[in-house]
N, C-alpha and C positions, 0 to 999 in steps of 0.2 A: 504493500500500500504506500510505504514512504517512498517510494521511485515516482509515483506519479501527483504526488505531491505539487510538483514543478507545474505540471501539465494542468493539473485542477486550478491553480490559482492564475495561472496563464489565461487558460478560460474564462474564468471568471471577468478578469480583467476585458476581454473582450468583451464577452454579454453586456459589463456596464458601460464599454463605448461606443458597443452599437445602440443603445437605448440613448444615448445623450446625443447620436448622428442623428437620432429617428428622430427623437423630441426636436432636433433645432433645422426638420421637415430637409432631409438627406435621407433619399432613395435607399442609399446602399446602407443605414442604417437596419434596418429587417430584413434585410440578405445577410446582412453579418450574423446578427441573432439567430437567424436561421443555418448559417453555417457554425455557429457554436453549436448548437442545441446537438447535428448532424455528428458535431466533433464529440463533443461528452457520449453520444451513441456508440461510436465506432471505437470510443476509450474503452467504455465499460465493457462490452465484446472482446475486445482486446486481453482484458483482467479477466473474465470469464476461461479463456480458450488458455489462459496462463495457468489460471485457476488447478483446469482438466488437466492440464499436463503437468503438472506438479504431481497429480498423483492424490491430491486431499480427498478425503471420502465424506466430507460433510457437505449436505447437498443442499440446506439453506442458503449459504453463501454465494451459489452458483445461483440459485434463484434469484436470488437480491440482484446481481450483475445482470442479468439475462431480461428480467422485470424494467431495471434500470435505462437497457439497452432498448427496449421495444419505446419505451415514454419516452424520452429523448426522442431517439428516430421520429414517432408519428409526430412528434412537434415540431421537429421540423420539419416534417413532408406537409403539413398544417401552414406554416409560414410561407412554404413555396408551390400552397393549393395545390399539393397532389393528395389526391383521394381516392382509393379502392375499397374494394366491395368488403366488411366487415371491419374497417379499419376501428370501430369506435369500439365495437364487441375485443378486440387485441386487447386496444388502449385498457378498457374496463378489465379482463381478465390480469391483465398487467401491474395494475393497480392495487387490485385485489391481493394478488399471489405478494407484492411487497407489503400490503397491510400484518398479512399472515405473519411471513417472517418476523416483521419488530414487533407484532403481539410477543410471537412464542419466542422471542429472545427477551423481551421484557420479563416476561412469565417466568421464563428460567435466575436470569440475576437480579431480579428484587428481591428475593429470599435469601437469597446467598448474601447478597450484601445489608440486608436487613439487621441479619444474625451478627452481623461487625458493628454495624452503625447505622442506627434508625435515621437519623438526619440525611445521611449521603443518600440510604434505600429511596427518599421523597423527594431528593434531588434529581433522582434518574429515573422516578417517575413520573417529573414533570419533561424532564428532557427527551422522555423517548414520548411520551404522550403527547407532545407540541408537533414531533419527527411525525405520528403517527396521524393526528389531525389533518396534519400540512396533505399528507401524502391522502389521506381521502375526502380532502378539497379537491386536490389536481383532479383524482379520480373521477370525482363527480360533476368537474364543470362541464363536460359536453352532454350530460346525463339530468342533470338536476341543479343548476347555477343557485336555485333561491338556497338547495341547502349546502352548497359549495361554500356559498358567502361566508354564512357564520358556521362553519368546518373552521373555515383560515382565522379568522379574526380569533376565535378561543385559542387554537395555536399559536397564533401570536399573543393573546394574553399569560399563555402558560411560559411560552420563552421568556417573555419578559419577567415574569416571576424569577422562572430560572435563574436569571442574570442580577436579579436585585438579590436575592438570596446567595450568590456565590459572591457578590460585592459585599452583603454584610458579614457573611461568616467563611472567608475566604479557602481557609484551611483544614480539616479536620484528619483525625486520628484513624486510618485504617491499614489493615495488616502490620501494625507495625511502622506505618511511616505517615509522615504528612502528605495528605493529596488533597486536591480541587475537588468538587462535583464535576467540571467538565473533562479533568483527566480521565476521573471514569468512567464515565459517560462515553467518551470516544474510542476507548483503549475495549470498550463494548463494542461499539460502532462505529470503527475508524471514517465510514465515507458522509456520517451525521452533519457534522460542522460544514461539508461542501454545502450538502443537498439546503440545511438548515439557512444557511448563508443567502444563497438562492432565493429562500422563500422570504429572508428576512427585506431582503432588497427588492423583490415583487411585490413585497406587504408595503413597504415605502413610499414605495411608486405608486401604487394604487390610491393608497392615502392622500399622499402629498398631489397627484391630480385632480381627487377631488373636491380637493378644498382651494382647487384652480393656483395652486404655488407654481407646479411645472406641467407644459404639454401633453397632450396625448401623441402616445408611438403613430409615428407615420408612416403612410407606404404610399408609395405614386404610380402601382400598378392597376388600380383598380379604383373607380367613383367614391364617392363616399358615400351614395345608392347600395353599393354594394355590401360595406362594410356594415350598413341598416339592416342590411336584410339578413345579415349572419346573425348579427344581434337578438334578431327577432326568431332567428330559429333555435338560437342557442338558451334564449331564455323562455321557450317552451310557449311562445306566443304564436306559433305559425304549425301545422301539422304538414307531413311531406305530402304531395302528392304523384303515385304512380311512383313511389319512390324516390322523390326530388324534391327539394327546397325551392323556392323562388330563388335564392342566389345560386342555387346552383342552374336554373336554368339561366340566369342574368349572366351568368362567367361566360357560358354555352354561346349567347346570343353576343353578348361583347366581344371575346375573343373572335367568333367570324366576324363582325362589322370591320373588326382592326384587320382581320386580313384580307377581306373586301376592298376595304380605303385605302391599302398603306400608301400604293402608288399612284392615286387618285389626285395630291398634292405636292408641288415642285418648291422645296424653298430656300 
């Protein structure tokens, strides 16, 4: 995990300046995000197929990567409007199969760590419960946005806990040595702090837009008709018909006018 360390915060780095191209209305701002999202995919695959070949026999782990691998990916094929047939039913099972995991790896070291020290046990039950929140937001926003919303927001209240409880009582006494709540916390789930980071900085963004401080993300592929009509399907106000969205017939019908027109005008 510490090898790619480098790479995740590399990442990172990107995501946050493709978001700030997007916001100050730069095209190639949500092609970058989209080439992140694409990259963190083809990372975790990477760790996965590393995983297998190592030879390890614990099969959570591989799932965690492989789960991780599929979200990523359809986000970014999301970003650059590619869509195939069951793509959302993936994303959900996807979702799902990562809830499992940080359930039953919760389940296992709250007791263990209980039995040392009650206080850290409530530290890393706020920490994986905020991890677990987050992840059945993501899950649920193409599925159910009204209960997406406050998924994320409790998750974000519980990190926040998190972080004021580890600021007031920094250090405590376990196995024998001085450690954090977030040491162990991570040292559970080394790829937490990425994904967690992630979420913290989309919770920001969300906030901090709507209370009109910064931008909404922009793209200049598509009307802002368009981006209406996803909205409207996203948030459960439009039923599909014959299997299609109005934006999905509006992409249909734009994309031929663009290639109808293109050489219709000299300039």
């Amino acid at each position: 995990m510490n090898r790619y360390n480098t790479l995740y915060y590399l990442l990172i780095l990107l995501l946050i300046t493709g978001a700030f191209a997007s916001m100050a209305q730069n095209g190639y701002g949500i092609k970058l995000m989209g080439g992140v999202a694409a990259a963190f995919s083809l990372l975790f695959l990477v760790q996965a197929v590393d995983y297998v070949q190592t030879g390890k026999s614990k099969i959570f782990p591989l799932i965690e990567l492989v789960s991780l691998a599929v979200l990523a990916g359809i986000i970014s094929l999301r970003v650059f409007y590619i869509h195939f047939p069951y793509v959302e039913l993936m994303y959900g099972l996807a979702g799902i199969c990562l809830l499992v995991v940080y359930a039953i790896k919760l389940s296992k070291i709250f007791p263990q760590i209980r039995e040392e020290n009650s206080f850290l046990s409530w530290m890393v039950l706020l920490f994986f419960g905020s991890l677990v929140l987050f992840i059945l937001s993501l899950t649920l926003t193409p599925f159910s946005p009204g209960l997406a919303e406050p998924a994320g927001m409790a998750a974000f209240v519980l990190i926040l806990f998190f972080a004021l409880a580890s600021i007031a009582k920094n250090e405590v006494l376990y196995q024998g040595e001085n450690v954090n709540a977030l040491k162990i916390a991570t040292r559970e789930e080394p790829r937490a702090v990425m994904i967690l980071s992630i979420f913290m900085l989309f919770s920001l963004y969300i906030g901090m837009n709507r209370v009109n401080l910064i931008p909404s993300i922009y793209s200049d592929e598509y009307p802002r008709a368009y981006f209406e009509l996803v909205n409207r399907a996203e948030t459960g106000n439009e039923e599909p018909v014959d299997g299609q969205y109005r934006h999905d017939r509006f992409q249909q019908e734009y994309e031929e006018f663009i290639e109808k027109h293109t050489d219709t005008f000299e300039y």
